[in-house]
NUZA-230933 format. One record per residue (C-alpha): residue number from 1; residue in three letters; z, y, x. Coordinates in Angstrom, 3 decimals. Last residue first. Layout:
residues N
<NUM,"ALA",<Z,Y,X>>;
...
END
This chain:
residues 471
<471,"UNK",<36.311,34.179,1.134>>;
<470,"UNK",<33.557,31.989,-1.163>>;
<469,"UNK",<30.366,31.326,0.705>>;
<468,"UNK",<29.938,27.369,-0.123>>;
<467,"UNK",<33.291,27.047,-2.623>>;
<466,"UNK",<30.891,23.681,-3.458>>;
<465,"UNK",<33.085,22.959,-6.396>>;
<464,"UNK",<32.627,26.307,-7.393>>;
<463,"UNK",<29.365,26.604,-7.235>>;
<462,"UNK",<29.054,23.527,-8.897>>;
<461,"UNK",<30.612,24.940,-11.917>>;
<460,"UNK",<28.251,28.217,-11.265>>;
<459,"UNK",<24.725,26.402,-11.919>>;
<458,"UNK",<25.816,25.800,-15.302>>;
<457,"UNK",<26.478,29.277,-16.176>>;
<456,"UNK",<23.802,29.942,-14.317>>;
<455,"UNK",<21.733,27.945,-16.297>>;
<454,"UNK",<22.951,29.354,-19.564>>;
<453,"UNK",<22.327,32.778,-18.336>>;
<452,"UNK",<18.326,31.684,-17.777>>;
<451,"UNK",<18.457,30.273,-20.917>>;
<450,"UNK",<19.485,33.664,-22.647>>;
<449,"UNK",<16.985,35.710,-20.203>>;
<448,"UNK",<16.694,38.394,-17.891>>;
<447,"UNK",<14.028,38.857,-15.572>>;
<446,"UNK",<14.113,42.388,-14.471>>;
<445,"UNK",<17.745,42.245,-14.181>>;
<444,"UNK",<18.471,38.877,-12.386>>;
<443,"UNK",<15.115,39.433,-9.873>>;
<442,"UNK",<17.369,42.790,-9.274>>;
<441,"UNK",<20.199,41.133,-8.684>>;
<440,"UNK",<18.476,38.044,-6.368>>;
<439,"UNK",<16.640,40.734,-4.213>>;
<438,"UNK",<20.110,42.419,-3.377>>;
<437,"UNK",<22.055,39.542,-2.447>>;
<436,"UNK",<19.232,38.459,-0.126>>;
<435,"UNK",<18.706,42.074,1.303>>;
<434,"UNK",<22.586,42.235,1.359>>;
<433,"UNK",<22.803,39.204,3.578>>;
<432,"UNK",<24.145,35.655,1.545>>;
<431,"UNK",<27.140,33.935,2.840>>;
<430,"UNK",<29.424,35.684,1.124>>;
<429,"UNK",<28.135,33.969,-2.053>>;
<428,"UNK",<25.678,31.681,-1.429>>;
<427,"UNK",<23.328,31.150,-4.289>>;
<426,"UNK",<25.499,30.478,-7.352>>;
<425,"UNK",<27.830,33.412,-6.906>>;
<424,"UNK",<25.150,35.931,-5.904>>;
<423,"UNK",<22.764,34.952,-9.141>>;
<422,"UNK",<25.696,35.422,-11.588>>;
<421,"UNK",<29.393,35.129,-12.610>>;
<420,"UNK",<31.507,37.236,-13.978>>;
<419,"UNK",<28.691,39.542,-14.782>>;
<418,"UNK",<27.979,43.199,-14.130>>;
<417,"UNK",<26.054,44.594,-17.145>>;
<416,"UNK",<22.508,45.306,-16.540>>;
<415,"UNK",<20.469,48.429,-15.807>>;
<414,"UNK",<23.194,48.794,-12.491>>;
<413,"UNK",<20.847,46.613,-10.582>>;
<412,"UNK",<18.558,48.583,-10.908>>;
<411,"UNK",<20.033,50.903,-8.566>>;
<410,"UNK",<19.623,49.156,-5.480>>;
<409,"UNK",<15.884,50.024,-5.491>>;
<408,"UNK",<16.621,53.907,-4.848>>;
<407,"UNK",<19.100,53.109,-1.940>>;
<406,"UNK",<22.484,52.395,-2.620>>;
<405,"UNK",<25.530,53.900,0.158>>;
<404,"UNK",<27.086,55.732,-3.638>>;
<403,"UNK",<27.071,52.450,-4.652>>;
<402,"UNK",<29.300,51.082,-2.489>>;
<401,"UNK",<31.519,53.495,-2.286>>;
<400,"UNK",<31.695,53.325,-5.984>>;
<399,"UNK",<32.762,49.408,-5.849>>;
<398,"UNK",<30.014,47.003,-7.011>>;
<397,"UNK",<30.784,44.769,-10.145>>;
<396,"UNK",<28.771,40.813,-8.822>>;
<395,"UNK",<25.091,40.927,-11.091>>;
<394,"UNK",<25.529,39.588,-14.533>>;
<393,"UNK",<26.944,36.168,-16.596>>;
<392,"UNK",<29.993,36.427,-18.412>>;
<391,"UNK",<28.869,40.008,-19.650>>;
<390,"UNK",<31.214,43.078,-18.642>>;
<389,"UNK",<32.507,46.148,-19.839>>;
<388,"UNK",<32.338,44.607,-22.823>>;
<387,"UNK",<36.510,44.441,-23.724>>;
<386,"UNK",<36.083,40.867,-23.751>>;
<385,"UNK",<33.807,41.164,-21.043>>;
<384,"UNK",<36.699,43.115,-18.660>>;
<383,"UNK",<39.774,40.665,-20.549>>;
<382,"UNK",<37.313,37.537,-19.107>>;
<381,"UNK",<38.006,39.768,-15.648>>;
<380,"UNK",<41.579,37.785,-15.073>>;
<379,"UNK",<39.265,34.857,-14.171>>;
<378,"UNK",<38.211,36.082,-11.208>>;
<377,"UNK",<40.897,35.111,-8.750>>;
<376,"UNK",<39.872,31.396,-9.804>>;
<375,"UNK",<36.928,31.658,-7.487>>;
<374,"UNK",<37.788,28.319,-6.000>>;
<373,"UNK",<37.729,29.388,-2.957>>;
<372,"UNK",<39.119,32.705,-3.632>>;
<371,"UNK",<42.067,31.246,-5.408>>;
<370,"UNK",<42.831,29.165,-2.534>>;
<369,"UNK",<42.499,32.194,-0.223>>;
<368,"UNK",<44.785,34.217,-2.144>>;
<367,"UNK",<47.600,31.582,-2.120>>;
<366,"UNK",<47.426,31.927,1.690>>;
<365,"UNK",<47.490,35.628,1.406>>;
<364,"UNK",<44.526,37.718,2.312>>;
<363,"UNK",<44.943,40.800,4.252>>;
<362,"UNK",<44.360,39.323,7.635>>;
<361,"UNK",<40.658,38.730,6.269>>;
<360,"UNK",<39.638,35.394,7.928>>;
<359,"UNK",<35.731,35.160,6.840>>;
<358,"UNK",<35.257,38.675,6.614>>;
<357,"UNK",<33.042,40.513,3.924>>;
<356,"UNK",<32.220,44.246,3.275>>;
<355,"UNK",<28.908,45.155,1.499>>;
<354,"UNK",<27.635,48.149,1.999>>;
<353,"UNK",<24.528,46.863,3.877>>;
<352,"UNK",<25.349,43.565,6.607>>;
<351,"UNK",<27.930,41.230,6.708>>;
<350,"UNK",<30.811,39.887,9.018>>;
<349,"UNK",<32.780,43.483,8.982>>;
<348,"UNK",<34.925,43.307,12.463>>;
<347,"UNK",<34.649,46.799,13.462>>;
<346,"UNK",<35.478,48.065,9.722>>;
<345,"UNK",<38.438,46.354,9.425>>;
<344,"UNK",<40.293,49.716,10.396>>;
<343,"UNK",<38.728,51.271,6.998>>;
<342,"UNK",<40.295,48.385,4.874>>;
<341,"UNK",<44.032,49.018,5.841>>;
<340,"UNK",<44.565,51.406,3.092>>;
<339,"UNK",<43.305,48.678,0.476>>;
<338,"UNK",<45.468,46.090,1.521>>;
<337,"UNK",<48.469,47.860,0.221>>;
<336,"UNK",<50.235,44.732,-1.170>>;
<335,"UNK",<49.184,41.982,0.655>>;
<334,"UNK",<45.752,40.245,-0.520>>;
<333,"UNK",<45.112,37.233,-3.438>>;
<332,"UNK",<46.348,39.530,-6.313>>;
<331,"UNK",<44.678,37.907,-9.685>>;
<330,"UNK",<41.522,40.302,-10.290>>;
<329,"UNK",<41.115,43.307,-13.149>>;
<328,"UNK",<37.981,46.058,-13.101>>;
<327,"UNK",<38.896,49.502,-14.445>>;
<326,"UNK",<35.843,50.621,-15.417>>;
<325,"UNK",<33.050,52.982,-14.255>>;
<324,"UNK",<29.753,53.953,-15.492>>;
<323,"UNK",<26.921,53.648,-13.707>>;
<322,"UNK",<24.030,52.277,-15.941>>;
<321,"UNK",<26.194,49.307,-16.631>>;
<320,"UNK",<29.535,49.190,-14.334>>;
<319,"UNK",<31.102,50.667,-11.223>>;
<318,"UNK",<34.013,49.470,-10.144>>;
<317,"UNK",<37.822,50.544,-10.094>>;
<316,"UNK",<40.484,47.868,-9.302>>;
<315,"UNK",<43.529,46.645,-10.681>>;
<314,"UNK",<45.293,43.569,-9.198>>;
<313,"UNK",<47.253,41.131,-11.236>>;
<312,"UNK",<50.014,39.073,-10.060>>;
<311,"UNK",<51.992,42.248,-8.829>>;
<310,"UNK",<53.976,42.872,-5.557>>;
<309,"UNK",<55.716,40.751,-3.073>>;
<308,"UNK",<53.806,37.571,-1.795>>;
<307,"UNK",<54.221,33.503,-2.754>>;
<306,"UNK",<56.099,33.790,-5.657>>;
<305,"UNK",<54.385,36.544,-7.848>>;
<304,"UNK",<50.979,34.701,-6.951>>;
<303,"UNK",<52.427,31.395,-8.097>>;
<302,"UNK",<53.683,32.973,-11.266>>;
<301,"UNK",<50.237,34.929,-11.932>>;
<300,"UNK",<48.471,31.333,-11.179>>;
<299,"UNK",<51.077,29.433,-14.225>>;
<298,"UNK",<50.305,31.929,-16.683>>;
<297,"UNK",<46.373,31.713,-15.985>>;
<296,"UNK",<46.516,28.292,-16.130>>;
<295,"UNK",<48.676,28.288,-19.974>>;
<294,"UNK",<45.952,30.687,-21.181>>;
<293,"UNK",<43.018,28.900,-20.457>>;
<292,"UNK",<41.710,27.738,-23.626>>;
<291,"UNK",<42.955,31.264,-25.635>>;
<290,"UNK",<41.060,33.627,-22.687>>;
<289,"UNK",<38.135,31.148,-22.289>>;
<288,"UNK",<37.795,31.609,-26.261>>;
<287,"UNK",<38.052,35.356,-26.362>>;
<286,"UNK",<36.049,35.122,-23.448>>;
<285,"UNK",<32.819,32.970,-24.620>>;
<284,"UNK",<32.796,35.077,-27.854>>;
<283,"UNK",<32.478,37.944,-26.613>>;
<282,"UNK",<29.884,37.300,-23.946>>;
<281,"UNK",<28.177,35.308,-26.790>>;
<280,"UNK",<28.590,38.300,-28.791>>;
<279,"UNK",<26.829,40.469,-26.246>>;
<278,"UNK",<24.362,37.906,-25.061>>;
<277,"UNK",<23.000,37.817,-29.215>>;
<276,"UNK",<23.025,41.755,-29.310>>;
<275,"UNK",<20.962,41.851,-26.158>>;
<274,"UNK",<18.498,39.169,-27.662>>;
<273,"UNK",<18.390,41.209,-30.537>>;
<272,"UNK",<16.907,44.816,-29.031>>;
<271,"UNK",<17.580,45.961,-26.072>>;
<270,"UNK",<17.183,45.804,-22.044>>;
<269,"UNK",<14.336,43.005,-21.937>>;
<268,"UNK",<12.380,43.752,-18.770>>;
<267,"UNK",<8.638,45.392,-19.989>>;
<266,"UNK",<5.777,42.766,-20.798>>;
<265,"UNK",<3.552,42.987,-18.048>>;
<264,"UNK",<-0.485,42.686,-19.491>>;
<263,"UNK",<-2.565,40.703,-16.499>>;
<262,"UNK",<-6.475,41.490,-16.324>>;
<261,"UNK",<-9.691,39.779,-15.431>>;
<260,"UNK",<-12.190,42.128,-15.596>>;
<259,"UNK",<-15.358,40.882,-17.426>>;
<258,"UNK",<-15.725,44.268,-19.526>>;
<257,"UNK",<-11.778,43.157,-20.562>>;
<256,"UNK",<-10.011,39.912,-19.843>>;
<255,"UNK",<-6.444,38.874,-20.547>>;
<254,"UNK",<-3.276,37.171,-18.976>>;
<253,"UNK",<-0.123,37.395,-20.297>>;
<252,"UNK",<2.930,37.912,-17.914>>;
<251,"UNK",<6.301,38.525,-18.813>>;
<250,"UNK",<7.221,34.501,-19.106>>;
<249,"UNK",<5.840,34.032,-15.416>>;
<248,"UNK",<8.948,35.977,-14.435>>;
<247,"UNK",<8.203,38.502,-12.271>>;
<246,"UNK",<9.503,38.786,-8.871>>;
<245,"UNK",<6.203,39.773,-7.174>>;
<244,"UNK",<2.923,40.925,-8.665>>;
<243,"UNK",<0.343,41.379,-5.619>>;
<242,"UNK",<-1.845,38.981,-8.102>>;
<241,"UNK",<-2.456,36.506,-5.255>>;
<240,"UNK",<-5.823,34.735,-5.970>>;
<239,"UNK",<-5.518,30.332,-5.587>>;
<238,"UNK",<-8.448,28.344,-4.952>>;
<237,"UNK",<-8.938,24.372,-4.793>>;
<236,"UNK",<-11.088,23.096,-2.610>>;
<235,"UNK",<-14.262,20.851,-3.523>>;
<234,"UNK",<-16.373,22.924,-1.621>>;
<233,"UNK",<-18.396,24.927,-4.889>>;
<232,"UNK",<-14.542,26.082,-5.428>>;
<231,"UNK",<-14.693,27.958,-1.555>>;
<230,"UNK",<-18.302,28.801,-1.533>>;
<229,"UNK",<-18.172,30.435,-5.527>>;
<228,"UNK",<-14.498,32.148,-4.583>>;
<227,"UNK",<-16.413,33.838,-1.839>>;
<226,"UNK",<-19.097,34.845,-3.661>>;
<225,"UNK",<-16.519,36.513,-5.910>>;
<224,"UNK",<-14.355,38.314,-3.531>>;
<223,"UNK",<-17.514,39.908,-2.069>>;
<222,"UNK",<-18.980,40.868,-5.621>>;
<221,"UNK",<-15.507,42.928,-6.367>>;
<220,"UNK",<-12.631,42.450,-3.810>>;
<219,"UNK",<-12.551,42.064,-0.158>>;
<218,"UNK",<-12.868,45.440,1.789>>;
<217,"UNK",<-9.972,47.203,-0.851>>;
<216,"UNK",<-7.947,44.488,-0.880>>;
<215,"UNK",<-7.762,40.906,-2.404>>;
<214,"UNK",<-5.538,38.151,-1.601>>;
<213,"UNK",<-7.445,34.756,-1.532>>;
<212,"UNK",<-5.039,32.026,-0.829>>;
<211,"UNK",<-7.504,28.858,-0.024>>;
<210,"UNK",<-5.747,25.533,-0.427>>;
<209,"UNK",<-5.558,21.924,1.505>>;
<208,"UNK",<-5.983,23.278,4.945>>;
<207,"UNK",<-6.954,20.862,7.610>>;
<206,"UNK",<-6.884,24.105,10.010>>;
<205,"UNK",<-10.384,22.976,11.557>>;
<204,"UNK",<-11.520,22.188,7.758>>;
<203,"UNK",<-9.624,25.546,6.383>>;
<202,"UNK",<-11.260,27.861,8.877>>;
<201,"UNK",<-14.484,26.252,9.043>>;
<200,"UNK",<-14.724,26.731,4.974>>;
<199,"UNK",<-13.494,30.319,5.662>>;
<198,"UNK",<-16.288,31.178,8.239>>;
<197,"UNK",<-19.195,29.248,5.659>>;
<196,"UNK",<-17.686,31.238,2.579>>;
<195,"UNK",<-17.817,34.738,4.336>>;
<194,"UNK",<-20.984,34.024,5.671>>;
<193,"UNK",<-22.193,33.241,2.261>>;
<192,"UNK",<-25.543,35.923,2.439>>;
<191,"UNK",<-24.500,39.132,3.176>>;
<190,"UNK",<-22.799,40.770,6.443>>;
<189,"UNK",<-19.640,42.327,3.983>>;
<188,"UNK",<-18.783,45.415,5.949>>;
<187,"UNK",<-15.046,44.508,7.483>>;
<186,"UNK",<-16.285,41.945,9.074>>;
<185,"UNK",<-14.572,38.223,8.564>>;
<184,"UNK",<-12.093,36.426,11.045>>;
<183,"UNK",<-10.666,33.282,11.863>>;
<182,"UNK",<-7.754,30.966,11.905>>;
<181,"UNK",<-5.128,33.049,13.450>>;
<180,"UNK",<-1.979,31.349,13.313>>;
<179,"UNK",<0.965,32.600,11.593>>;
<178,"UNK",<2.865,35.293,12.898>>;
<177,"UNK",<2.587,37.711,9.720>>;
<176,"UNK",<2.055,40.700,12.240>>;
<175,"UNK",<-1.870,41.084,12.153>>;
<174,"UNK",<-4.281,43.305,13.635>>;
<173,"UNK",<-6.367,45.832,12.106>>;
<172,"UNK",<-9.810,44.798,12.705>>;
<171,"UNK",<-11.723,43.711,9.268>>;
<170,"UNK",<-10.853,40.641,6.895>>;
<169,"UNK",<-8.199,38.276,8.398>>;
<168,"UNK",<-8.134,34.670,8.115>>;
<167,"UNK",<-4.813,33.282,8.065>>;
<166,"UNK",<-3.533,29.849,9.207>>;
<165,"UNK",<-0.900,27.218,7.811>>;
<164,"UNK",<0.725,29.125,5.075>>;
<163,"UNK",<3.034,26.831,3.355>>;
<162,"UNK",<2.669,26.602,-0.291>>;
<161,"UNK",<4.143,24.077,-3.093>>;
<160,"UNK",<7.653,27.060,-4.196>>;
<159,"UNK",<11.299,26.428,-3.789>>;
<158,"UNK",<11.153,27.236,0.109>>;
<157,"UNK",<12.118,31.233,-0.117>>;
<156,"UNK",<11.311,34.027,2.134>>;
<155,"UNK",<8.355,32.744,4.255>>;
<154,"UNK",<6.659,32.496,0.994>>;
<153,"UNK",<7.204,36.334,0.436>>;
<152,"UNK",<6.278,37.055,4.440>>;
<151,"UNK",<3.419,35.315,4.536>>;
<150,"UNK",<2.463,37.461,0.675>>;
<149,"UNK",<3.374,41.045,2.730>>;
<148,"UNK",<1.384,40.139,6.007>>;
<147,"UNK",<-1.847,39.008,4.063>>;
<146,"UNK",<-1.353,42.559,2.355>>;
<145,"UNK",<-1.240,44.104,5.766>>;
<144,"UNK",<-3.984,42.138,7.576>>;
<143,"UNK",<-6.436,42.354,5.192>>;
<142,"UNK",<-7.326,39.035,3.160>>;
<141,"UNK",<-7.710,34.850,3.215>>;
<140,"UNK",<-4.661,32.849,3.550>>;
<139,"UNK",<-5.619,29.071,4.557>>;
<138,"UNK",<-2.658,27.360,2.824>>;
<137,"UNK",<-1.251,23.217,3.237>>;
<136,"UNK",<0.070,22.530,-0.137>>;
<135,"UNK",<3.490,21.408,-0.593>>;
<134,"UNK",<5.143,17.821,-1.126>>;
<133,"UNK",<7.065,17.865,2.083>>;
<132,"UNK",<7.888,20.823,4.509>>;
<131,"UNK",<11.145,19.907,5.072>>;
<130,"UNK",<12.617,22.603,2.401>>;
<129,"UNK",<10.255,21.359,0.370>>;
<128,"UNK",<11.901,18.332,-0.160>>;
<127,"UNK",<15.466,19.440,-0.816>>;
<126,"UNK",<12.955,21.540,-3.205>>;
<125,"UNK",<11.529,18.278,-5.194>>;
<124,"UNK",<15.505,17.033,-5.042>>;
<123,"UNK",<16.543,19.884,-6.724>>;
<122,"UNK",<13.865,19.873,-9.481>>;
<121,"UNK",<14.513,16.036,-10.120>>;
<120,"UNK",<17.999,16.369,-10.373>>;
<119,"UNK",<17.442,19.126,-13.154>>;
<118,"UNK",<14.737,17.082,-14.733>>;
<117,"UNK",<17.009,13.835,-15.038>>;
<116,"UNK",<19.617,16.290,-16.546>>;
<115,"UNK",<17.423,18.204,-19.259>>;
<114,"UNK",<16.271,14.340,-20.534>>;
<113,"UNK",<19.560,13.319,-20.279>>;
<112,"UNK",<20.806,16.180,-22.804>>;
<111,"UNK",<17.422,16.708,-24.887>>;
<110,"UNK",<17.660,12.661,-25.663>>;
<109,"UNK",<21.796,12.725,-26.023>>;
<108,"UNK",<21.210,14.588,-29.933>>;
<107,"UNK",<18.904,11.875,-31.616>>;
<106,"UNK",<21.839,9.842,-32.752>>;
<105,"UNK",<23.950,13.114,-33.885>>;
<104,"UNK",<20.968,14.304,-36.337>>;
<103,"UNK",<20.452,10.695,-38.322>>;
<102,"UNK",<24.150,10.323,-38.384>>;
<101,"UNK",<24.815,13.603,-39.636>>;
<100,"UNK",<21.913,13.248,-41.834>>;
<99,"UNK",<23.319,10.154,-43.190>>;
<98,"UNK",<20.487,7.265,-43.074>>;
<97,"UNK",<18.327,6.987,-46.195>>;
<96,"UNK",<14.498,6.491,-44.992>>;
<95,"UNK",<12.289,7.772,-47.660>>;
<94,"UNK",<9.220,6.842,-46.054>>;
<93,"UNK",<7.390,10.439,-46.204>>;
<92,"UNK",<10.702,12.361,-45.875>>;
<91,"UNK",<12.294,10.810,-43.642>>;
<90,"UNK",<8.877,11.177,-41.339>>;
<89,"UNK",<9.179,14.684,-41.844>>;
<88,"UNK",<12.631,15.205,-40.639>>;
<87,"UNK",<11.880,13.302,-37.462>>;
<86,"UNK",<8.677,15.583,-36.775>>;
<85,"UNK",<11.215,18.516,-36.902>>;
<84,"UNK",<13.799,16.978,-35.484>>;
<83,"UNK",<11.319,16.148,-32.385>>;
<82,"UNK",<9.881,19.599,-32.131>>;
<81,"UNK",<13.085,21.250,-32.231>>;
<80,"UNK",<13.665,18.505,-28.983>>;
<79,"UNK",<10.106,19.728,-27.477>>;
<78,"UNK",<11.950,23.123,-27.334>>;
<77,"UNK",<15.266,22.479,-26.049>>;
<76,"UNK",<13.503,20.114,-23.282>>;
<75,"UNK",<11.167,23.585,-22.449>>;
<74,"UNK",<13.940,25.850,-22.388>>;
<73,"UNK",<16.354,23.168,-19.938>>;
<72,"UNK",<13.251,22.240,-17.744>>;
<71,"UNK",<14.917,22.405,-14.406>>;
<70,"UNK",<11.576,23.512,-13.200>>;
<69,"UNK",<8.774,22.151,-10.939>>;
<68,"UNK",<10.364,18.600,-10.642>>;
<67,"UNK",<7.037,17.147,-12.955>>;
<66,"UNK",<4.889,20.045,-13.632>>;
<65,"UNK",<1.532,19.521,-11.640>>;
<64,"UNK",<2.698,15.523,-11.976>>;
<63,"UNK",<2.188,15.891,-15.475>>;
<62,"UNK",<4.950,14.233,-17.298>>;
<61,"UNK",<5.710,17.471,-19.549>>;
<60,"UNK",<2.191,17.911,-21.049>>;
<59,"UNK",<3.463,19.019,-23.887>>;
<58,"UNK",<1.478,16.395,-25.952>>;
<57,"UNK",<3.388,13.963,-23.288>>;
<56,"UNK",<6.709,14.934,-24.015>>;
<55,"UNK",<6.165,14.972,-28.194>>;
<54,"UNK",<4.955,12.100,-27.625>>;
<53,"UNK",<7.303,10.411,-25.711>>;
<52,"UNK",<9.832,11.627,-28.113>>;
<51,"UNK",<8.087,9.912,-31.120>>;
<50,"UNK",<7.536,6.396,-29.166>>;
<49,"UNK",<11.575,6.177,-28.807>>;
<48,"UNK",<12.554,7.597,-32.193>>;
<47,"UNK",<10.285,5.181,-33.617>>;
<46,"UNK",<11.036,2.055,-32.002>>;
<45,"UNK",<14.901,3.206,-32.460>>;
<44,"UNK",<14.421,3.004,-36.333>>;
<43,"UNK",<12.173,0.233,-35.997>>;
<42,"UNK",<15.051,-1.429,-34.687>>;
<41,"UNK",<18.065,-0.329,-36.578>>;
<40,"UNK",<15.497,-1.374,-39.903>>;
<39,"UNK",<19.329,-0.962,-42.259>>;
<38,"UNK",<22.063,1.129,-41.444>>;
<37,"UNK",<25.061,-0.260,-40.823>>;
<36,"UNK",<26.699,2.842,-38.962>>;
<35,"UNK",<27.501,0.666,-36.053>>;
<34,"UNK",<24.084,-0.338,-35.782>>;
<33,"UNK",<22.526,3.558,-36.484>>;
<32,"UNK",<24.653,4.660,-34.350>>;
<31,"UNK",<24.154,2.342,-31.329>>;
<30,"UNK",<20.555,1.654,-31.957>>;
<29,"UNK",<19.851,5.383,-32.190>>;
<28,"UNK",<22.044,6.497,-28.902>>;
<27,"UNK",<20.206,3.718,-26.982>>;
<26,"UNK",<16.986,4.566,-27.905>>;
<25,"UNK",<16.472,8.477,-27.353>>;
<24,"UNK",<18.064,8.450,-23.945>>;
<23,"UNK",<16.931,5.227,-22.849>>;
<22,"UNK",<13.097,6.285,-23.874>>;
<21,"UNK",<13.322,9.739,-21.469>>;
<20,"UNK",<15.275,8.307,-18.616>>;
<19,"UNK",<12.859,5.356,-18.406>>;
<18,"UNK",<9.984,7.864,-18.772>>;
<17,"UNK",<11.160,10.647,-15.943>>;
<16,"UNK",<12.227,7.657,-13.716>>;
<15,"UNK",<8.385,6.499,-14.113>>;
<14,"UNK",<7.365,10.034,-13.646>>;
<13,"UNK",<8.967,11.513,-10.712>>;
<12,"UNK",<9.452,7.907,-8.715>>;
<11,"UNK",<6.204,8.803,-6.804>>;
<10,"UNK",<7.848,11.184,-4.832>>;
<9,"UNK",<5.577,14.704,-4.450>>;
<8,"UNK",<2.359,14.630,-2.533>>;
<7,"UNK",<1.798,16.852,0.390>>;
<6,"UNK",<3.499,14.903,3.180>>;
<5,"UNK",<0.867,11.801,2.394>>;
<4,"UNK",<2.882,8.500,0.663>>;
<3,"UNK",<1.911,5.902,2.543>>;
<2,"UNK",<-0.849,3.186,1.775>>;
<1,"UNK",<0.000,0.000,0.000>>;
END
């Protein structure tokens, strides 16, 4: 049987994909339905089994293009809705009598595993990537500065098929990307396919599995689409950077006009009902975190009183949405007076940007590190989004002096409400540089969704376990 090639993904995708899939909407049916008494238990589970692969495979989900791509928690929750829905009808053309409840609460585990076995799928795809397996080979066609800018975005993160192999630049201004040069085209277009024939050697001496075309002002128009003719007439595949970064694909729709091929944006959502829906939630979620963990949050502000002088909480001001400041609250996990000794720690400041960060703070106290690592310092702050001055999920609460360092950019990531958790806690932490911190918040805010929080929210429990950045 012949090896698996370094740019194909794990063959045990889609057959784990389809056990998962059918145990998860059989088992649960025969169980129910057998212990409920219910009559036809096995065509019953026949048909719940062969109705959720179809709904899977109509949407395309065990396609090998999508298989591991996402965590697939929107899309499962989606072809499940699908599944009740074609359920429902089939009751009601055979007249089958099983308790709704029943019915409903037997078909409920598919959306779960079927979610999980994508999740683990998705992070071991990019444990993959990260060692330069399943991904696509790229020749990167374009002007040295724009070529520059997309090397550098894939350089930046390792949860996407590409890695640029060799670039072929288009005119004389030299290139900075460092990846290997692979060829060159005149700036002038010299007629004819040269173009095509000098990328075509390029990607065959390069072994290059994928043309990236980014377009500029001397490769665009007829020359970008002669080009794309020599390149697809080839047999290889072609991809055209949009120059659109950190947009979820969600916002974009694509369109055509007078032949143009155009992309419509849809603006960041900052109103409207999906705002008032994460505000209740938010409300919601601590009012009930607040009354669930009640007797732990009694029992930390005793252990803080015990181990160190001074008060079990800890008041701090921070700045909030669109700038305004609260008063944000913390268990105590540094000496009393920690904050007038901050300006001598200055020397010794482990991270770059405004942030401050030290992995053995003097000020801490031993039963402040604990709580740090396991972020349970935070929890006072449920009060903060029960009050709304916070969501549950949101960019980390910046202090003024912080803010008042930010660059333009920074800024937007004030449009949204700090969170308890967020993109910073589940990525790294402390561990992450400002530029990193900063490009996750503002990906966060310009990309905002329900599901999205509900993945971090999910994200975050491992987080914690992890305690990977937390001091």
């Amino acid at each position: 049987m012949p090896r698996r090639s370094r740019t194909d993904k794990s063959r045990w995708y889609r057959p784990v994909a389809l056990v998962t899939d059918m145990l998860g909407a059989g088992v649960p049916v025969a169980f129910l339905f057998q212990d409920a008494r219910q009559p036809h238990t096995p065509l019953a589970t026949l048909t719940v089994c062969v109705a959720w692969l179809c709904v899977l495979t109509v949407h395309q989900r065990y396609g090998l293009r999508r298989l591991g791509e996402t965590r697939g928690l929107l899309p499962t929750l989606h072809d499940w809705l699908t599944l009740v829905g074609l359920l429902a009808m089939l009751r009601v053309v055979t007249g089958e009598s099983s308790p709704p409840a029943v019915a409903l609460l037997a078909v409920t585990p598919a959306p779960v595993l079927t979610a999980l076995c994508r999740s683990l799928t998705h992070r071991h795809l990019v444990a993959q990537r990260r060692q330069a397996h399943a991904v696509h080979r790229a020749l990167v066609v374009g002007e040295a500065g724009p070529v520059d800018r997309v090397v550098a975005q894939l350089a930046s993160r390792t949860d996407h098929p590409y890695v640029v192999i060799g670039a072929v630049h288009v005119g004389e201004v030299p290139s900075h990307s460092g990846v290997p040069e692979a060829g060159q085209l005149e700036a002038a277009p010299s007629g004819g396919d040269g173009d095509g024939q000098a990328v075509l050697a390029a990607a065959r001496s390069h072994s290059a599995g994928t043309v990236l075309v980014v377009p500029g002002s001397l490769l665009c128009g007829e020359r970008l689409r002669a080009l794309s003719w020599a390149v697809q007439d080839a047999g290889l595949p072609l991809v055209i950077a949009s120059g659109l970064a950190d947009v979820a694909l969600r916002r974009v729709r694509p369109a055509t006009a007078a032949g143009l091929h155009l992309l419509h944006v849809e603006p960041p959502v900052r109103r409207g009902p999906q705002m008032v829906v994460k505000s209740a939630l938010d409300r919601l979620g601590a009012a009930l975190g607040l009354v669930a963990l009640a007797p732990l949050l009694g029992l930390i502000a005793l252990v803080v009183r015990l181990d160190s002088a001074g008060p079990a909480l800890y008041r701090q001001t921070r700045v909030g949405h669109r700038g305004v400041p609260f008063t944000m609250w913390k268990f105590r996990s540094m000496a009393p007076g920690a904050d007038l000794l901050r300006a001598g720690l200055d020397a010794v400041n482990e991270v770059d940007g405004p942030l401050f960060k030290m992995r053995a703070d003097p000020r801490v106290t031993r039963v402040g590190r604990v709580l740090r690592r396991t972020s349970l310092d935070e929890l006072p702050q449920l009060v903060n989004v029960l009050r709304g001055e916070m969501s549950l999920v949101g960019p980390r609460p910046p202090l003024p002096a912080e803010v008042a360092a930010y660059e333009r950019p920074a800024l937007r990531r004030l449009l949204v409400k700090p969170g308890l958790t967020g993109p910073w806690q589940v990525s790294g932490r402390s561990d992450l540089s400002w530029d990193e911190t900063l490009a996750l918040d503002l990906r966060y805010a310009d990309n905002w969704s329900l599901t999205g929080d509900l993945d971090l929210l999910a994200r975050t429990m491992r987080a914690v376990v992890d305690g990977r950045g937390a001091y």
